[in-house]
N, C-alpha and C positions, 0 to 999 in steps of 0.2 A: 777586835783589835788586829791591825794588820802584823803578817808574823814575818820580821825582817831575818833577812842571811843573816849568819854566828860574824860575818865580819864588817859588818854596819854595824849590828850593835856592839863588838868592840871598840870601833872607830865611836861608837855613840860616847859608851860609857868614860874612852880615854879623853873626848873632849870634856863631858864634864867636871871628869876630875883637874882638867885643867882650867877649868873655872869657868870655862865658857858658859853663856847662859844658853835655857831650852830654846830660848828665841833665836838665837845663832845658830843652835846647833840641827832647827827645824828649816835655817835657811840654807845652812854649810849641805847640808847633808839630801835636803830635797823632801824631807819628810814633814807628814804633820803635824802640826803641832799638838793633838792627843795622843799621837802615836809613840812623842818624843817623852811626852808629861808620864803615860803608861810604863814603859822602858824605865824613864830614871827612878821611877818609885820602886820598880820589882829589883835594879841596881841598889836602891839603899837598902830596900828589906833584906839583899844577898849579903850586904856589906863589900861591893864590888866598889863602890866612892870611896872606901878610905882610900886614903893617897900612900900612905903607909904599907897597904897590901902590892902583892904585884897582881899587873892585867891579866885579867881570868884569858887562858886560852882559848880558843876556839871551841875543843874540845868538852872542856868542862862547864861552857856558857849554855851548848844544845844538853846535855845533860840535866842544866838547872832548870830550864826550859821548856824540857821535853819536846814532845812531836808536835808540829803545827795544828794546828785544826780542819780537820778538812771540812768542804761544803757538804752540806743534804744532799743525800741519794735519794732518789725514788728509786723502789725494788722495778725491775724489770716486768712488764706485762709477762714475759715468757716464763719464769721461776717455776709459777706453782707446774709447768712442764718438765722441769729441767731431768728428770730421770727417766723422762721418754724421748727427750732432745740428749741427753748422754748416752741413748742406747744408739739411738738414729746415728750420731756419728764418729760411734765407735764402727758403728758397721759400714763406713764409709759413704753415706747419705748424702746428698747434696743438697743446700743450704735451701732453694726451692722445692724441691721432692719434700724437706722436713717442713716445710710452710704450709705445703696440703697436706700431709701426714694432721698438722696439727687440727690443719681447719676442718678435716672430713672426722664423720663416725661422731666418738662418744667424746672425745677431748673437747670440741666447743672454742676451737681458739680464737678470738676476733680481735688480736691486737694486728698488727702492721708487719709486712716482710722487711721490713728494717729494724724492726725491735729484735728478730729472728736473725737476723743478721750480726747486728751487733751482741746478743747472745750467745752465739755458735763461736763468733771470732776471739769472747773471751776463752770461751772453754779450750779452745784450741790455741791458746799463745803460749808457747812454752819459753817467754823472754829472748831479747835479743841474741843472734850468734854473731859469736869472732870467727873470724878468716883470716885467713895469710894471703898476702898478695906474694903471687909466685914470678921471679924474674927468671927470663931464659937464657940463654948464653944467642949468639948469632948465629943461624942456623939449625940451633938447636929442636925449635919447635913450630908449630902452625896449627893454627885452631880452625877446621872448618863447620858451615850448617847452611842451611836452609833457611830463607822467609818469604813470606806473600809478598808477591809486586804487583796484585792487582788483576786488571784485563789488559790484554795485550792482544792484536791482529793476527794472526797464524796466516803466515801469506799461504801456505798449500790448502786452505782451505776458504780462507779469506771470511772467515768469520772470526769471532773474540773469544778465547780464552785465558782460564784465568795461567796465570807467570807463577812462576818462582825465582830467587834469584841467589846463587851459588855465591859465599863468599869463603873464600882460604885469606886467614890472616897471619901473616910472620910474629910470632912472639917477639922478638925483640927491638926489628923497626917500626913495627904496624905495617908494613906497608901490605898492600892486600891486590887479591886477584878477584873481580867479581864476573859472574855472567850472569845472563836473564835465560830461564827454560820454562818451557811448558810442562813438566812432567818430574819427578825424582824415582825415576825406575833407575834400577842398576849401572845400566850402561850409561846413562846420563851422567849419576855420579861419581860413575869413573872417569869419562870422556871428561867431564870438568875437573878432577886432578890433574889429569893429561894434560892436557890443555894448561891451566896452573903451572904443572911444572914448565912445561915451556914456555910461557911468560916470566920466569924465574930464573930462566936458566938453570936448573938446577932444581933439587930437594931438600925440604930443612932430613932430620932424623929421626922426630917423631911427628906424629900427626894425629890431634885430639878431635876427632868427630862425635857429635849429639848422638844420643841412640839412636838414632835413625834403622829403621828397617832395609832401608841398604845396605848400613856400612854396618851394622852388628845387631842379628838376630836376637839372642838372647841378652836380656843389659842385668850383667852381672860386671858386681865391680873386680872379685879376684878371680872368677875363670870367663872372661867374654867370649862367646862363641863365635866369629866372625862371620861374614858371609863368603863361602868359599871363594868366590870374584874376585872380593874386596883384599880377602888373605894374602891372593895371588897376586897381586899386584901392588900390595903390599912388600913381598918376596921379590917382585921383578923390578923396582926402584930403589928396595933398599932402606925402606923406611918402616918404621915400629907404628903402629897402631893401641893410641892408645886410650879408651870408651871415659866420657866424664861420667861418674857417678848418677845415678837415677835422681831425680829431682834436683840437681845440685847446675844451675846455670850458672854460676860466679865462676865454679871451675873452667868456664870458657869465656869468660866476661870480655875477652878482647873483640871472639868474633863477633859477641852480641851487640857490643859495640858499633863493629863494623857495619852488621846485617840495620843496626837502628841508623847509622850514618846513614849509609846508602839508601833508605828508606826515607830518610826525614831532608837529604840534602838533595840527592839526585832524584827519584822519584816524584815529591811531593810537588806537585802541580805543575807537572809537566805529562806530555801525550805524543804519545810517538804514533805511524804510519804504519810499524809492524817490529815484530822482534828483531830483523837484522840491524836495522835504522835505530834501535833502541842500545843493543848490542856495542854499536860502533860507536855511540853518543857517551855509553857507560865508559870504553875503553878511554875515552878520552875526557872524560872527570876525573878517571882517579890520575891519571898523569898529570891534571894541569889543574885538579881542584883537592881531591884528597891525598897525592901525593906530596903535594905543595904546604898545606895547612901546617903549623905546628903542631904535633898531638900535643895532648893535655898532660899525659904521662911524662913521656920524655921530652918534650919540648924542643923537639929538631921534626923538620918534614921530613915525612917515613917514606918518602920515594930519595931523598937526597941519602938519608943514615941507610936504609939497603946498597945503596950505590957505592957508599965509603966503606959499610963496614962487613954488612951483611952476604951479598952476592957470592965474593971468594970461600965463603966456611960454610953454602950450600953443597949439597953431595952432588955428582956431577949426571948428567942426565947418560944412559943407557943408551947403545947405538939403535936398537932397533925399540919402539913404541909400544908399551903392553896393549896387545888386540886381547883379550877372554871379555867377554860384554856380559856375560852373566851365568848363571848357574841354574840348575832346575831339578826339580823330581819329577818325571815325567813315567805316565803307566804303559806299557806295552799294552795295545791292546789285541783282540783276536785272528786281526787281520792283519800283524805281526810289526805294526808304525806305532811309534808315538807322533804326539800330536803335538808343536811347538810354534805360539804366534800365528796358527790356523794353517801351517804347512806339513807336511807327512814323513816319515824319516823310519826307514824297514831297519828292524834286528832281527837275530837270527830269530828262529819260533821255537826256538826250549826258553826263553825268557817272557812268554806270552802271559798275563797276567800279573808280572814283578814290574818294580819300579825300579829306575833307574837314574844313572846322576845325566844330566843333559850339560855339557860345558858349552855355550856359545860361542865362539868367537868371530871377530868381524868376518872373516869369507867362509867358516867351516864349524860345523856342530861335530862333537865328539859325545859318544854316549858310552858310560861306564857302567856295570855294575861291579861294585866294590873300587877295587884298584884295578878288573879287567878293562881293559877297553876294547867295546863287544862292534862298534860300529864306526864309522867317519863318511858324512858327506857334504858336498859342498853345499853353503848357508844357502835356502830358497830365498829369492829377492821377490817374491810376492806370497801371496796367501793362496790357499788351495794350491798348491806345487806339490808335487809326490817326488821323493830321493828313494828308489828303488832297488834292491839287487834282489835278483830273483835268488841267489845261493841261500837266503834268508826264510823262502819258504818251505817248508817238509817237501820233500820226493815229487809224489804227486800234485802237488799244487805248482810246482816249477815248472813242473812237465806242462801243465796246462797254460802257465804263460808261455811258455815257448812254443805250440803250437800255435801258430797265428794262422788266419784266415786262407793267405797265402801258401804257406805247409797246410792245411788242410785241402786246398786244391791239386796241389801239388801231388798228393799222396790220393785222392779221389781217381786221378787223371790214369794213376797205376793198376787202379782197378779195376772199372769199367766205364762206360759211357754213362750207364746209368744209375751209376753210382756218384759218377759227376755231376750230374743232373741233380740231382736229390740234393747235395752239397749247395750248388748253387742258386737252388730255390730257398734252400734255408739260409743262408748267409746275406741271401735281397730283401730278406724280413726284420729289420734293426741286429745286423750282425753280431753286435755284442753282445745279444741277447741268445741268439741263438748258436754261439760258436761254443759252448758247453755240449749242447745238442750234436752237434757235429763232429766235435771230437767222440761224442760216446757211439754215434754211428761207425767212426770209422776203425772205432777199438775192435768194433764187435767184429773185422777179419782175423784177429787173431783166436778167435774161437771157431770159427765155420769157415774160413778161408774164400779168398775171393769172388769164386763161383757162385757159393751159396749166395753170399751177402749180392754180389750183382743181380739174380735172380730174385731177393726179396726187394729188393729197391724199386726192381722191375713191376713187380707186383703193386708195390706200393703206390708208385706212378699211377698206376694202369687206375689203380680206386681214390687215387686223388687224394691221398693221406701220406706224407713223406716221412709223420711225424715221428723220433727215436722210439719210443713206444711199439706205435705200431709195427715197425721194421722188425723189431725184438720180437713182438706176437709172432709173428709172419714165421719168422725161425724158428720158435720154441716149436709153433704145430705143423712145421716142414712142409708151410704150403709154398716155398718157397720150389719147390720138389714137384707141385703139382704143374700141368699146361695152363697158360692161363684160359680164361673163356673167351669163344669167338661170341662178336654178337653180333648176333640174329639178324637177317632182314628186317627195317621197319616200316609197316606198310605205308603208304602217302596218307597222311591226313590234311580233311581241305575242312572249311568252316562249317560247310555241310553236309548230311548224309550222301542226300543225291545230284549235286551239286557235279556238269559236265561240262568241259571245255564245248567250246563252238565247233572246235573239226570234228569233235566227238558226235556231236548231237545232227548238225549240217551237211559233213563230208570235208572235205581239202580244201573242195570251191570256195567255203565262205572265211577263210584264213583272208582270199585275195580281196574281197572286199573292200 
C-alpha cells in the first residue's frame, strides 16, 4: 500500500467525514482508488470518522501508523569484509588501495569497485553539517587561492605550460582581482597581492588564504605558523592573515566561487597566443563581464557596489611597495657560500656547516643567523654568479685570494731573474691551476731569503723541473749552495761510424766541383 504524508491523509480522512465519497476523494486528492479504500478502513477501525471526534493531528496520525515500509535491501557484496574495510579506513586507506587489498591474498573479493565504493561512503557519513554563512562589513575582508587554467604558451620559452590563476575576492562586493601564472612559488604570491592591491587601490583588513604552502607552512587553526615573506608583508600593508581551517572549503566559499567563475566563464573554450595576451583578455572580463553580472548573493554588480561602497573603507596603500620575495634556510657550506636559485653568496667562515635564514628581496639577499645579520649582497641576476668578500675567508685563504697572478710577478720581478722565470713558466700552464703553486714558491723566501731561493730556481731551470716540490728538494739538501755542472763537450755524432765528408776524404779541390 502506498504510505501517504500525515497531511493527505488528514485532508483524506477530513473529506470523508464530510461525506465526500472514495470516488471523489480518489479524484479531489490524486490518489488511488485502493489507496483511498485502505486509508478509510484503517480511519474507521481508529474511529477517526466520527464526526463527533475532533481531526487527529498530524502528530498522533504517524503514531497510529507507525513508520512507513521501507523497500528490500539486498546486503551489500562487501559486508562479509566489512571489519577489514573498517580497519582499512580507519587508517586512512583510499577507496581503490581497499579494492585490491580486498581482491589480492586470502579475502577472495570478486564483487565490483562500485559496491566498494558505496560501502566505504556509508561507513564514513557522519550526516549532514550546518554552517553559518559569514557576512563582512566593506573592506573588512578578502579571500584568496589558487586554481588550474590549464596550458598556456610561456613566451620566454615558447613552449606550453601548465597556468595557474590567482584569484583575491572582496568579501563584501565580490568584486575580485584575478591573474594567470605559471608557478605558485612565494614571490609569485606575493607579487599577486601587490599587484591586487593596487588594482584596489587599497587593502581590505583581513585576508583568508588556503593552506597553501606559500602563505602558511604549518595549517594549524589556533597557532598558524606563517611563512616568514608572507608574515612580512603582512606587517608591511597592514593587513591580518587569517588561515581557513584544514579541510573546511565553505570557510572560503566566496573565492571558490570566483576561482569556478573564472574557470567555467572566462577560461572555458577559449585559447590565448601566450600568458600576457591571456592576462589582458582576463583584466578586461572582470571589468566588463564579472564586474558587471548581478552576483547571486547580493544582487548589485560587484565592480559597481566596490565603487559606491567598498573602495573608501579599503586601508590605504603604503608609499613604497613591499620587495622580501621570499625566505629560505640555506647551509653554509665549506667553501664559506650558500647556494640560492644556483647563485653563491660568502658568510664569514665560523658559520661553515650552520644553516641560516636567506631573506630575498627584489635587488639584495640578506642572510641571518638568528636575529644576527651575518651577510648582504646584491641579488645575482643569473645562475652560477659568485657575491664575494674575501673578509669572509679565514686569514690565510684571504691571503691567497689577494695574491693574484699579477702580485705574484710583481713580487718574482724583486727577487731574481730566475725566479721570474720560473713564475712565469708556471702561470702559462692553466694559471688558475697553478697559482697555489706559485704562491708556495714565493713563500719559500721568507725562510732562505732571496739568494737561496734565486739559486734553487736556477738549478731547477737548468734540469728542466720548475715544479714547487722540487724547488723545496733543492733547498732542504742545499744543493742550491752547490756550482751547477758544466756540460761536457759532445762529440759529433754522424749516422755512420766511418762515415767522411768529401774534403776529408779528396782535399779542398773536390769542395770546388
Amino acid at each position: 500500500m502506498e504510505r501517504l504524508h500525515v497531511h493527505y491523509l488528514r485532508d483524506l480522512i477530513y473529506r470523508l467525514r464530510a461525506g465526500a465519497s472514495q470516488r471523489a476523494v480518489s479524484r479531489d486528492l490524486g490518489l488511488a482508488r485502493m489507496t483511498v479504500q485502505k486509508y478509510a478502513q484503517l480511519a474507521a477501525e481508529a474511529g477517526y470518522l466520527d464526526p463527533e471526534r475532533a481531526l487527529p493531528e498530524a502528530a498522533e496520525l504517524a503514531t497510529a501508523l507507525g513508520s512507513a515500509p521501507e523497500p528490500p535491501r539486498t546486503p551489500s557484496s562487501v559486508e562479509p569484509f566489512r571489519e577489514v574495510v573498517e580497519r582499512l579506513v580507519a587508517e586512512g586507506v583510499e577507496m581503490m588501495t581497499i579494492y585490491d587489498r580486498l581482491r589480492e591474498g586470502q579475502h577472495g573479493y570478486r564483487g565490483s569497485y562500485s559496491s566498494v565504493r558505496r560501502f566505504v561512503r556509508q561507513l564514513r557519513q557522519d550526516g549532514p553539517r550546518a554552517v553559518a554563512r559569514v557576512h563582512t562589513g566593506a573592506g573588512e575582508e578578502a579571500q584568496v587561492d589558487f586554481g588550474s587554467a590549464g596550458m598556456l604558451l610561456d613566451p620566454r620559452t615558447d613552449q606550453p605550460r601548465r597556468a595557474w590563476v590567482f584569484v583575491m575576492t572582496l568579501g563584501y562586493s565580490r568584486h575580485q582581482y584575478a591573474e594567470l601564472v605559471f608557478d605558485q612559488k612565494v614571490s609569485t604570491w606575493i607579487g599577486c597581492h601587490r599587484r591586487a592591491f593596487e588594482a584596489f587601490g587599497g587593502m581590505p583588513r583581513r585576508i583568508v588564504p588556503d593552506n597553501l604552502k606559500a602563505a602558511v607552512l604549518r595549517a594549524n587553526l589556533h597557532d598558524p605558523v606563517l611563512g616568514e615573506a608572507y608574515r612580512r608583508c603582512a606587517q608591511h600593508y597592514g593587513f591580518v592573515v587569517s588561515p581557513t581551517r584544514p579541510r573546511t572549503p565553505e570557510h572560503k566559499g566566496k573565492v571558490e566561487s570566483g576561482v569556478h567563475f573564472v574557470k567555467r566563464s572566462f577560461l572555458a573554450g577559449q585559447q590565448f597566443a601566450d600568458l600576457p595576451t591571456a592576462n589582458q583578455a582576463l583584466r578586461t572580463w572582470i571589468r566588463e563581464r564579472a564586474g558587471a553580472r548581478e552576483h547571486g548573493t547580493t544582487h548589485r554588480a560587484p565592480l559597481a557596489l566596490f565603487e559606491a561602497e567598498e573602495r573608501a573603507a579599503l586601508l590605504p596603500l603604503p608609499t613604497a611597495p613591499f620587495e622580501l620575495v621570499e625566505t629560505r634556510r640555506a647551509k653554509v657550506h665549506p667553501d664559506c657560500h650558500v647556494v640560492l636559485d644556483g647563485s653563491y653568496y660568502s658568510v664569514p667562515h665560523r658559520y661553515v656547516g650552520q644553516r641560516l635564514d636567506a631573506w630575498v628581496f627584489a635587488r639584495v639577499v640578506q642572510l641571518f643567523a638568528g636575529t644576527e645579520l651575518v651577510a648582504t649582497h646584491p641579488r645575482a641576476v643569473g645562475r652560477g654568479q659568485w657575491q664575494t668578500r674575501t673578509e669572509h675567508y679565514p686569514p690565510y685563504k684571504a691571503a691567497y685570494l689577494e695574491q693574484t697572478p699579477t702580485w705574484c710577478r710583481d713580487l718574482a720581478h724583486t727577487i731574481g731573474p730566475e725566479t721570474l722565470a720560473v713564475v712565469e713558466e708556471l702561470l702559462a700552464d692553466r694559471p688558475l691551476d697553478r697559482l697555489r703553486s706559485v704562491q708556495a714558491v714565493l713563500r719559500l723566501v721568507e725562510q732562505v731569503g732571496k739568494t737561496r731561493l734565486e739559486a734553487a730556481c736556477a738549478r731547477a731551470r737548468h734540469f728542466g723541473d720548475v715544479h714547487y716540490r722540487r724547488i723545496r728538494d733543492i733547498l732542504n739538501a742545499a744543493l742550491d749552495q752547490q756550482p751547477l755542472p758544466v756540460p761536457a763537450h759532445e762529440p759529433r755524432t754522424t749516422g755512420y761510424a766511418f762515415e767522411r765528408s768529401a774534403a776529408e776524404l779528396f782535399g779542398p779541390e773536390a769542395t770546388r766541383c
